[in-house]
C-alpha positions, 0 to 999 in steps of 0.5 A: 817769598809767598808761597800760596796754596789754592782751593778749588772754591778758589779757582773754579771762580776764576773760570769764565761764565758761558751765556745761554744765548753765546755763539761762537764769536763771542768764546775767544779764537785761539792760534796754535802754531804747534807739532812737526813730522816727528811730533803729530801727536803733540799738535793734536793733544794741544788742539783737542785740549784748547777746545775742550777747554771752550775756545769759540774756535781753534787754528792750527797752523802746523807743517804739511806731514802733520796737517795731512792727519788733522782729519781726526779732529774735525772741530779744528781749523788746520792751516798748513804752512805749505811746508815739511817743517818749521822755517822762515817761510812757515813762520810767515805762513802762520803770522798772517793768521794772528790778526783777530786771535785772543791767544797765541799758543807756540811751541808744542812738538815743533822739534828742531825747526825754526819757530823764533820769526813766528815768536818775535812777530807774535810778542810784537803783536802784544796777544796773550801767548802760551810759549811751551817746549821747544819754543822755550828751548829756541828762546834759550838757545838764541841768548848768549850763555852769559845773558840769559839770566836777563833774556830774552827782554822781548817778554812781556806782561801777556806772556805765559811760559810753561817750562818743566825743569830741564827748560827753565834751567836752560831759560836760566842758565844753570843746572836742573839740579838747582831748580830742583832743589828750589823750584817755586824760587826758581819760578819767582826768579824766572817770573821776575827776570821775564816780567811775565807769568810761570807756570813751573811744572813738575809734580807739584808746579808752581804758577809765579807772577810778580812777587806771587806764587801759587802751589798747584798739587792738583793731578796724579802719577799718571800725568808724569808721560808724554803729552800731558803738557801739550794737553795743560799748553791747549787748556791754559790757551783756550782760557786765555782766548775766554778772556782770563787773565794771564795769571789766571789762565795759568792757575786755572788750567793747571787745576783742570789738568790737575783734577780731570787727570784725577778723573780719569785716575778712578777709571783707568789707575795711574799706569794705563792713564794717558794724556788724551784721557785727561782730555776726555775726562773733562767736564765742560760745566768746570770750564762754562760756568753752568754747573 
């Protein structure tokens, strides 16, 4: 396998050119079908990061307990599903709301209700999509043990899994200690069974597309706490909604995670840094292009 480092000349020059004379409607709209009671948190982190990472606009459909609190970020659009969880109806409510979008993020703190309906609609419809967590959980779940090596078939090229260990074990159908011991073959694996893009994440991930696999060392310690994924799905959707590449988004995010972690690091040190940090640490020219 081909294992490939990346330099930041590299992937700085994958990141989208911002025009002077842009608006809005021309930056990408970007659908986020994310959070539940237990997990409020987890929709906000992904909903800030995706507009810092310069989505034209951002959506966020989410049960009703969490979209009572999305009064602190003002930026968002929030829909709620007129529900207390995910469900059926609440799958519904948020499938009318992928006509118009460039990216699709699902999964980031949707806990234990069901968001398999909204998965299926959103891989019908053919968006880019960022499929985290408990979205991967739920794929995993739906596959017979015995199929999962092969599953879920509905995957396709505009498709980005970002699993840490414990979820592309379960998407595998083996135990965390093999992806352990080989976690950028367990990513090209999974890349080539899926047919669409893996970000494998852990202290060193590995972004695994086709028979290509890039390391990505970028970031410190202090991203290994809750919340920093839900910060890396927000920021890999907004590039999508740009118009990046699926493979590209995923190696550009996992650098800007990478290195304004790495800011945040000079100020705060690697016990006091926390998830939304990283997201206050970003400097938007890294994403426009103009600096």
């Amino acid at each position: 396998m081909n294992i490939k480092a990346q330099t930041i000349t590299e992937l700085e020059a994958l990141l989208p050119p911002r025009d002077a004379r842009s608006h809005k409607g021309l930056n990408g709209h970007a659908l986020l079908a994310v959070g539940c009671a237990r997990y409020r948190g987890a929709a906000l982190l992904a909903a800030k990061a995706c507009l810092r990472g310069g989505s034209g606009l951002t959506t966020v459909v989410t049960p009703t307990p969490v979209w009572q609190g999305f009064g602190v970020l003002p930026e968002a659009i929030c829909i709620s599903t007129g529900t207390e969880d995910w469900d059926g109806n609440a799958c519904a409510a948020a499938a009318k709301e992928l006509p118009g979008k460039q990216a699709v993020l699902i999964g980031c703190g949707v806990g234990q209700g069901n968001i398999l309906p909204l998965i299926y609609d959103a891989l019908a419809a053919k968006l880019p999509l960022v499929l985290d967590a408990d979205a991967l959980n739920q794929l995993a779940e739906a596959t017979p043990p015995s199929q999962r090596g092969a599953c879920p078939a509905v995957l396709h090229e505009n498709v980005i899994l970002t699993p840490h260990v414990g979820e592309l074990a379960r998407l595998l159908g083996c135990s965390a200690a093999e992806i352990s011991a080989d976690l950028p073959g367990a990513a090209a694996a999974a890349a080539a069974k899926f047919q669409c893009v893996v970000l494998a994440k852990s202290a060193v991930s590995y972004i695994a597309f086709g028979d290509i696999c890039y390391k990505s060392a970028f970031g410190n310690a202090g991203l290994a706490k809750g919340g920093s994924g839900d910060v890396l799905a927000g920021l890999v959707t907004a590039l999508l909604a740009q118009g990046l590449a699926p493979f590209d988004a995923a190696r550009a995010g996992a650098f800007l995670l990478g290195a304004s972690a790495d800011r945040a690091l000079a100020a705060l040190g690697v016990r006091m840094l926390l998830a939304s940090d990283v997201t206050d640490a970003m400097i938007m020219a890294d994403v426009s292009g103009d600096g």
